[in-house]
MIDOSE-1310 file (N, C-alpha, C; in nm, 2 decimals, decimal comma, always signed):
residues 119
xxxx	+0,08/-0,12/+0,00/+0,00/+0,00/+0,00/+0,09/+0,12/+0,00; +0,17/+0,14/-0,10/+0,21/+0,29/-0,12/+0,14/+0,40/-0,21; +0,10/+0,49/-0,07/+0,01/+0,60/-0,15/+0,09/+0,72/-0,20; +0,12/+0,72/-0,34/+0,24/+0,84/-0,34/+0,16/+1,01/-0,29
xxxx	+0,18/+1,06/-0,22/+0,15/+1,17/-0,11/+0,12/+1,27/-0,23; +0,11/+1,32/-0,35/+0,05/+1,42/-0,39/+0,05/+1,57/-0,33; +0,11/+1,64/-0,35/+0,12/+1,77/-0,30/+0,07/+1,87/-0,44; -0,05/+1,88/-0,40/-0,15/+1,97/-0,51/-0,02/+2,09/-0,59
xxxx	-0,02/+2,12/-0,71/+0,08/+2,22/-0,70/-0,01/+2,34/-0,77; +0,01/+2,45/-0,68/-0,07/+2,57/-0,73/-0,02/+2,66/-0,84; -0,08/+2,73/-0,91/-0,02/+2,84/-1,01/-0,04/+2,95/-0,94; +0,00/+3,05/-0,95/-0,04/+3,23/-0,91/+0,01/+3,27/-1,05
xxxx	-0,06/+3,33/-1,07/-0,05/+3,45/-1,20/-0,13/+3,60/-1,16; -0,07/+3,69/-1,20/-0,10/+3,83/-1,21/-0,12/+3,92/-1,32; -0,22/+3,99/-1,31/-0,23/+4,07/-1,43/-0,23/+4,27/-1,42; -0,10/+4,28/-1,41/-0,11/+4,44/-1,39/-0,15/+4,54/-1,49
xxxx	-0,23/+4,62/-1,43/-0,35/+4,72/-1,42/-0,30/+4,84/-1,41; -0,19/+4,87/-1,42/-0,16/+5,01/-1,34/-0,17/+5,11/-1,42; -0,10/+5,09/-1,57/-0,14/+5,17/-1,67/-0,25/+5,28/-1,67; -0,36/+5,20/-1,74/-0,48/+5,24/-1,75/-0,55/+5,26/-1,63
xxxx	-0,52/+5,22/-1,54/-0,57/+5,25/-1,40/-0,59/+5,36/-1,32; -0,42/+5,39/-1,41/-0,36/+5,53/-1,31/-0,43/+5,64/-1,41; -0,47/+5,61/-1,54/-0,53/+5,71/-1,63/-0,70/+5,75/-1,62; -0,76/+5,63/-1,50/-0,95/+5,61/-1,50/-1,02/+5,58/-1,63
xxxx	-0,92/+5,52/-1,68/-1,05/+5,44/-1,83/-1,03/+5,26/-1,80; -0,99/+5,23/-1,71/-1,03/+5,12/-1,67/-1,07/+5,08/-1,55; -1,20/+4,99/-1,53/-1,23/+4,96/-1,39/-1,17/+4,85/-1,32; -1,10/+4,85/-1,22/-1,00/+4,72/-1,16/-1,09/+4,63/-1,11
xxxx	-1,24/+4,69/-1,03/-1,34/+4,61/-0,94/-1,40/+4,51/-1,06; -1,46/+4,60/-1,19/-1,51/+4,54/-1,27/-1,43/+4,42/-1,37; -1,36/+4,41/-1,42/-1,28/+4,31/-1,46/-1,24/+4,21/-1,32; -1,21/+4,26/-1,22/-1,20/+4,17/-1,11/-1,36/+4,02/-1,16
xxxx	-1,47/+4,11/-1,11/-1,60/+4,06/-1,14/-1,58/+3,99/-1,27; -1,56/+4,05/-1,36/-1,55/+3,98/-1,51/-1,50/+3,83/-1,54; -1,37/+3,84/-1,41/-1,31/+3,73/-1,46/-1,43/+3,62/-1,35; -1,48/+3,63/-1,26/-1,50/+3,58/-1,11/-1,65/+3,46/-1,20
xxxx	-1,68/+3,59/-1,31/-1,82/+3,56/-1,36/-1,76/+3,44/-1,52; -1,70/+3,45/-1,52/-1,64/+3,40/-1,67/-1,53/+3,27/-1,67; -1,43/+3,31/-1,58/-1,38/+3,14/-1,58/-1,42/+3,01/-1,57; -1,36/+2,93/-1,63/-1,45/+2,78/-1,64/-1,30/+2,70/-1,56
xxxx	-1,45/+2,63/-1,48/-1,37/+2,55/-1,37/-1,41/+2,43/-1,45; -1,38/+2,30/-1,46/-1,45/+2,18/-1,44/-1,56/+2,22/-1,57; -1,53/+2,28/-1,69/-1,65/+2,28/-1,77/-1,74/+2,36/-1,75; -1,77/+2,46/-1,62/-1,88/+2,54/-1,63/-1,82/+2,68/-1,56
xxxx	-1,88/+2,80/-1,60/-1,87/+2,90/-1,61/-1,90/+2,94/-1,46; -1,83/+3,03/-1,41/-1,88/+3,11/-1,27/-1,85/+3,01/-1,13; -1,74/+2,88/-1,16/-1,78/+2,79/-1,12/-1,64/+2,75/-1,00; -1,62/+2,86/-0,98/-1,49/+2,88/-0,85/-1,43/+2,82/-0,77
xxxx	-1,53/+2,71/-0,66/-1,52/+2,67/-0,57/-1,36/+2,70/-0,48; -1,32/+2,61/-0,49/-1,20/+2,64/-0,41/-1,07/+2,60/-0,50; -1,06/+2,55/-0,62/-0,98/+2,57/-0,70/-0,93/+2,69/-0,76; -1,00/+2,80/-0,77/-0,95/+2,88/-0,85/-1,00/+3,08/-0,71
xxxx	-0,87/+3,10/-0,74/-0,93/+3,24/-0,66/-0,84/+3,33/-0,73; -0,94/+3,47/-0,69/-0,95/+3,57/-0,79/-0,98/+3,67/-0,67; -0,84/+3,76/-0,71/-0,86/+3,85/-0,58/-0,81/+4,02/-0,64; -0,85/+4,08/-0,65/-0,83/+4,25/-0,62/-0,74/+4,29/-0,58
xxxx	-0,60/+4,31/-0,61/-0,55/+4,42/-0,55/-0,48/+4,53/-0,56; -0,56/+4,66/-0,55/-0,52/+4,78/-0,61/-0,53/+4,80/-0,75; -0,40/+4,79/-0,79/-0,39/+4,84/-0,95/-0,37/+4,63/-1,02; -0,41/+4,57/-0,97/-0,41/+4,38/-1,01/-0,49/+4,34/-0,99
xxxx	-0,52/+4,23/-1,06/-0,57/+4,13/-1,01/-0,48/+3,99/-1,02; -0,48/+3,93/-0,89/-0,41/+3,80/-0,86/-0,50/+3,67/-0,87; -0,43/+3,60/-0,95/-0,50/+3,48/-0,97/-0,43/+3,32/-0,93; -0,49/+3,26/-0,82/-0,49/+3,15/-0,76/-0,55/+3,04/-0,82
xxxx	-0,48/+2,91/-0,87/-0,55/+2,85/-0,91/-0,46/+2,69/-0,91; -0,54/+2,58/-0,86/-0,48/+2,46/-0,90/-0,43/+2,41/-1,00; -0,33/+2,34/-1,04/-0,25/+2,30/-1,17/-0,29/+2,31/-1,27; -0,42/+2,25/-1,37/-0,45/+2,23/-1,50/-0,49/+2,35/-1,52
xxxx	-0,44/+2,50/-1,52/-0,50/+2,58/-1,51/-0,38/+2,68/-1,64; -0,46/+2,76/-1,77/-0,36/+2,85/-1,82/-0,34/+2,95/-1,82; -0,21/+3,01/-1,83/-0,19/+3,16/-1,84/-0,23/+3,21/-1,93; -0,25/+3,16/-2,07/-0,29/+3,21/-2,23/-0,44/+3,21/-2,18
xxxx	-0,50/+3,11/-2,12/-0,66/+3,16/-2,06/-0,74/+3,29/-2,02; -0,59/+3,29/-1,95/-0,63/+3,45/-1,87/-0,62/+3,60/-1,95; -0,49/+3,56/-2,04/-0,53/+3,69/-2,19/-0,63/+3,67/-2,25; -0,68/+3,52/-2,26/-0,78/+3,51/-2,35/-0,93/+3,60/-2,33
xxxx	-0,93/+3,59/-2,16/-1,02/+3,60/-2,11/-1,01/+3,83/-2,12; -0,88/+3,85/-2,06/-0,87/+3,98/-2,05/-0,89/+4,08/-2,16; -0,82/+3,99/-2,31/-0,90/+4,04/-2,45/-1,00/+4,03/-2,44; -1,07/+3,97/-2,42/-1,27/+3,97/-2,43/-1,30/+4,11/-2,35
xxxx	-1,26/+4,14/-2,23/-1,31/+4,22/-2,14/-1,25/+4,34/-2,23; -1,17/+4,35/-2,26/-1,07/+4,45/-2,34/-1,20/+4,50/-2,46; -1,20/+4,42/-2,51/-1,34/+4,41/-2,68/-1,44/+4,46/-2,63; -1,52/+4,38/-2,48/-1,64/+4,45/-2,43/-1,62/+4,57/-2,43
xxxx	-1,55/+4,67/-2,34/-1,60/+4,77/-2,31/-1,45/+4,87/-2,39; -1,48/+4,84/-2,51/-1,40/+4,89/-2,63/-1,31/+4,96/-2,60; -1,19/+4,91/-2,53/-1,06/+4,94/-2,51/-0,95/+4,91/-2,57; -0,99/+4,77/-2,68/-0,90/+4,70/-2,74/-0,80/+4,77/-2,82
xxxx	-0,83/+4,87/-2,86/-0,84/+4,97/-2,98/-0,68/+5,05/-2,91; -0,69/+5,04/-2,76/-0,62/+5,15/-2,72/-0,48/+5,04/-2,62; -0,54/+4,94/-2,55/-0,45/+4,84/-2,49/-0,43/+4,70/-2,55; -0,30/+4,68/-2,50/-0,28/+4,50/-2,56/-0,24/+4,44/-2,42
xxxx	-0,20/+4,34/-2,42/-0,18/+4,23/-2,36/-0,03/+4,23/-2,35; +0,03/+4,24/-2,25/+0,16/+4,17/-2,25/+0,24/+4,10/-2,16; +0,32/+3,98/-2,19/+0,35/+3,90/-2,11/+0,53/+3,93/-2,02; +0,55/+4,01/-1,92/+0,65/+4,07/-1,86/+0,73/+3,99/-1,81
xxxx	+0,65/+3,87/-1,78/+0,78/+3,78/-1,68/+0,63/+3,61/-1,71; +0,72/+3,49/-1,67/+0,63/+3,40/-1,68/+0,51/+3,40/-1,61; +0,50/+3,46/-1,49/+0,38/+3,44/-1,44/+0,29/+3,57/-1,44; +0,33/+3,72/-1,50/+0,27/+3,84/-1,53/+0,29/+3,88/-1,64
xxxx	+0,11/+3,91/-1,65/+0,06/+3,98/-1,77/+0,05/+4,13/-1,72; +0,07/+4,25/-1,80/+0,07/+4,37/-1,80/-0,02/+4,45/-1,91; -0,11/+4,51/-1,88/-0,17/+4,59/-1,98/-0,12/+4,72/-2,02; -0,11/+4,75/-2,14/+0,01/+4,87/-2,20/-0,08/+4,94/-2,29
xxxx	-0,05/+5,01/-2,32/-0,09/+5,13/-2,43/-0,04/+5,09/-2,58; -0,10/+5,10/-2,69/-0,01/+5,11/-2,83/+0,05/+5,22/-2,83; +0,19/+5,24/-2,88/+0,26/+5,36/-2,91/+0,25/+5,41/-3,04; +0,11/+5,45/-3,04/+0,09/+5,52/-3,14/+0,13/+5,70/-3,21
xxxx	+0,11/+5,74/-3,10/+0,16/+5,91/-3,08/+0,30/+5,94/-3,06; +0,40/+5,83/-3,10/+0,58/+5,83/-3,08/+0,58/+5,96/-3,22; +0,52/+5,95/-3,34/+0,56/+6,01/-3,43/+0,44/+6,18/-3,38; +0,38/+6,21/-3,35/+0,32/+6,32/-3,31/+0,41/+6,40/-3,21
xxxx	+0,50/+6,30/-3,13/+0,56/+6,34/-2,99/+0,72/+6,42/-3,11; +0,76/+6,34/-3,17/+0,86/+6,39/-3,28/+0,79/+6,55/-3,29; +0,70/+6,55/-3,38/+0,70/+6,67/-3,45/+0,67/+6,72/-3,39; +0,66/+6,75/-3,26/+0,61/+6,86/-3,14/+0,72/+6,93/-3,09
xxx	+0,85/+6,85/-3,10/+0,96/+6,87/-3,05/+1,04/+6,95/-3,08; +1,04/+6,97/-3,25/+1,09/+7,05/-3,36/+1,07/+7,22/-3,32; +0,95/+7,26/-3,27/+0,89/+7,34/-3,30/+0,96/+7,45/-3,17
């Protein structure tokens, strides 16, 4: 009777917010909610239990979750929220370190910032 002992192994991943946060065109509470209402645990949606936690903090959200769990999920999930409330246009997705995502701005206005300079 050897039970090999299993030590659950957890993921933490983070998605910083601070960007657009620090600007007020994005809501931290609301995407917190977004994701709370939208991940799939076990096949069904909204479905948390004690596998998966989702927590608020400040300019983040931190995400707790047992093994079979992915990080591409979590952009998957953050583009959607991104497209909902049509921000897409203005932020992307980016991956900073293996376990953090960061939301950024396009640099679009680099050539505007140029010809301002001249003057």
């Amino acid at each position: 009777m050897s039970k090999s002992a299993k030590k659950k192994e957890v993921k933490k991943f983070t998605i910083d917010c601070s960007n657009p946060c620090g600007d007020d065109i994005f809501d931290i509470k609301l995407f917190g909610d977004f994701l709370k209402t939208r991940v799939k645990v076990d096949g069904k949606t909204g479905n948390l239990g004690e596998k998966v936690e989702i927590a608020v903090d400040g300019t983040s959200v931190s995400v707790k979750a047992d093994a079979p769990f992915s990080k591409r999920y979590l952009k998957y999930l953050t583009k959607k929220y991104l497209k909902k409330h049509d921000l897409r246009e203005y932020l992307h997705v980016i991956a900073s370190d293996p376990t953090t995502y960061e939301l950024r701005y396009f640099n679009i206005d680099q050539m505007d910032d140029d010809d301002g300079d001249d003057e």
